[in-house]
MARKE-340453 format. One record per atom (N, C-alpha, C, CB): x, y, z; residue in three letters. Coordinates in steps of 0.1 Angstrom, whole numbers, plus 5000, padded with zeros to 4 digits. Atoms other than C-alpha are relative to their C-alpha. Glycine has a CB too. Example, Ala and Ser with C-alpha at 12.3 -4.5 7.8 and 13.67 -1.06 7.14 Angstrom:
<atoms>
500949885000ala;512349555078ala;500950125000ala;499050005012ala;499149895000ser;513749895071ser;499250115008ser;500450054986ser;
</atoms>
This chain:
<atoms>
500749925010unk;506850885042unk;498650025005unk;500049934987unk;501450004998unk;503451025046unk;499050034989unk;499850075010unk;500650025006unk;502051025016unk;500549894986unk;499750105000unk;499550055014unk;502450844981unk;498950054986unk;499949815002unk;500449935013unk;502150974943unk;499849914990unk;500850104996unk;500050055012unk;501250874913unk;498949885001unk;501549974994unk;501550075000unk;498150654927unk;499350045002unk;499649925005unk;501449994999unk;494650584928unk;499749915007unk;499150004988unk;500650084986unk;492850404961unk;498649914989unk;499250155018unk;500850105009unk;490650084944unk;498650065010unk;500749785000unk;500950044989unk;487150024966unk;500449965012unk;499249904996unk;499650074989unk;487349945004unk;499149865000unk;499950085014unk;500550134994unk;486849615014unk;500649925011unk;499949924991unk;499550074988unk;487149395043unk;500849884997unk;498949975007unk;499150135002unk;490049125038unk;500349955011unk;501150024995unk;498850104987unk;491348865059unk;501350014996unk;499849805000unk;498549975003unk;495248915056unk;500149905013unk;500850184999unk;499450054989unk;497848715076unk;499650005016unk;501150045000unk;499649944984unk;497948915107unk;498050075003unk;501850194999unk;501649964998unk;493348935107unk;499450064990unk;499650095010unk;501049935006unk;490649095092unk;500350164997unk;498849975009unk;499649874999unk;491349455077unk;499550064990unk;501350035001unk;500649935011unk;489649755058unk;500650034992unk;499550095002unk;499149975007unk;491749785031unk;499450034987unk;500849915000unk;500549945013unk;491649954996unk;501449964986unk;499850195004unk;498749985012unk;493649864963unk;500650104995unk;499749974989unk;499249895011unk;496550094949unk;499949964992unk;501350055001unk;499350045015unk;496850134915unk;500850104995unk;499049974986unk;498949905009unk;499750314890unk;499150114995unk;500849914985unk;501249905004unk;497550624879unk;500749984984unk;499750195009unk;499450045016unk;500450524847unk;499449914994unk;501349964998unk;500150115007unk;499650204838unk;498849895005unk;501249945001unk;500950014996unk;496650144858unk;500049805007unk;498950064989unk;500150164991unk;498449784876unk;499850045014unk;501649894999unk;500149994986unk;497849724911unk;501549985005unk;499049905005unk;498849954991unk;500749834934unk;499849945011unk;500150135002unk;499850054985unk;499849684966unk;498350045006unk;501650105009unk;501349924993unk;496949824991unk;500550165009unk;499249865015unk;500549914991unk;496150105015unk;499149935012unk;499250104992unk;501150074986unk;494949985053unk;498550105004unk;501250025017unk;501449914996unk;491850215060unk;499749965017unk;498449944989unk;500350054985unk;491049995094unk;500649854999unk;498350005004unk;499650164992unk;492249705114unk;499250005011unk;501849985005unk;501750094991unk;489249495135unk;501349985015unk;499049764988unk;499650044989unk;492349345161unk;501350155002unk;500649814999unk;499849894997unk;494049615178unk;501750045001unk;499350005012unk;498649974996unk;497749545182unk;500449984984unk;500849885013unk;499949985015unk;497349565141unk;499950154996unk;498849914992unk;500349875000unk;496349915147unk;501150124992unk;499750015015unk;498649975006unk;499950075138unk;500050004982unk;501049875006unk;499449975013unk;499250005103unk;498650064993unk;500849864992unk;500949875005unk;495950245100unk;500850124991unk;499350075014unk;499649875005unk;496550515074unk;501449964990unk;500350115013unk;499050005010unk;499450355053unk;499749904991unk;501449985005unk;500150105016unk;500250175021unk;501149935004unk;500250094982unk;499450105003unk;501849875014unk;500249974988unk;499649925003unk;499850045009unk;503149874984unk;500849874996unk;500250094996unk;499750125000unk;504549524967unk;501650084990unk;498649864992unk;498749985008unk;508449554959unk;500050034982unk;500849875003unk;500150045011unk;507949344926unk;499450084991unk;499749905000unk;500949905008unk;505449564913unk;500650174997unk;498450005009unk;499649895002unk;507249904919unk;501650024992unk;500050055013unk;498449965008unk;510849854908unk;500049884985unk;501849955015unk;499850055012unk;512049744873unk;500850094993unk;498849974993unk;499049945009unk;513849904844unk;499750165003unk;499849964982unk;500449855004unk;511750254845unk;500250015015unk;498350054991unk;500350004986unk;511550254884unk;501650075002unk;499649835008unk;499349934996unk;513350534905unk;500449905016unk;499350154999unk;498850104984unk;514050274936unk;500949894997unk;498949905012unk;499150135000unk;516750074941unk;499449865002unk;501050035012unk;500450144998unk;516649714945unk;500649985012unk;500349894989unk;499649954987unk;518749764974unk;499450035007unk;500750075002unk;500849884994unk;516450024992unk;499149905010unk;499050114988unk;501650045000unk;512949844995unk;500349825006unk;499250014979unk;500450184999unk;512449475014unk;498549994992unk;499949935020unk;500650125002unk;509949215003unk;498250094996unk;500249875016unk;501649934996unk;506649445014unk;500650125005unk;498949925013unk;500049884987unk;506849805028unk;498950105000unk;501350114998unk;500749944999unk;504849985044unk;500750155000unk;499349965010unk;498949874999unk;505250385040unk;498650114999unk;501650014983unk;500949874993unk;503050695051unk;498649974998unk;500350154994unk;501550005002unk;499450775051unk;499850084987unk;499250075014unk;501049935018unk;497250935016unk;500750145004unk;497350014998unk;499449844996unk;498051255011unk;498150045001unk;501450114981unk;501750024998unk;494751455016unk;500350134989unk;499150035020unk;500349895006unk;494551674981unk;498950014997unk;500650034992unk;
</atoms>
């Protein structure tokens, strides 16, 4: 995918995550205004680089009763395209 709908990008900030240090920004629901996961902006170590420009949204948080994804579909974490640019 290379973009995703129906969010809003939080502030960037610099996090430590598992895999290093990375510029990252909060998704939220533009519905219900929870947080969905992040957006990478930058990664500091380089063989992290790969996940510049996409979102990570959190399974748990996207699917449920109203939710158009399977529970099947989606593992644990996925990453899936870059912002759209409107």
């Amino acid at each position: 995918m290379h973009s995703a709908v129906n969010v809003k990008l939080g502030k960037k900030e610099d996090r430590p995550l598992l895999t290093g240090v990375h510029t990252v920004a909060d998704v939220f629901c533009v519905g219900c205004n929870d947080r969905v996961g992040w957006y990478y902006h930058k990664a500091a170590d380089h063989s992290q680089k790969y996940k510049e420009g996409k979102y990570l949204l959190e399974r748990e948080k996207i699917t449920g009763s109203f939710s158009v994804i399977s529970d099947n579909v989606w593992p644990s974490l996925t990453l899936i395209g870059s912002p759209s640019t409107s």
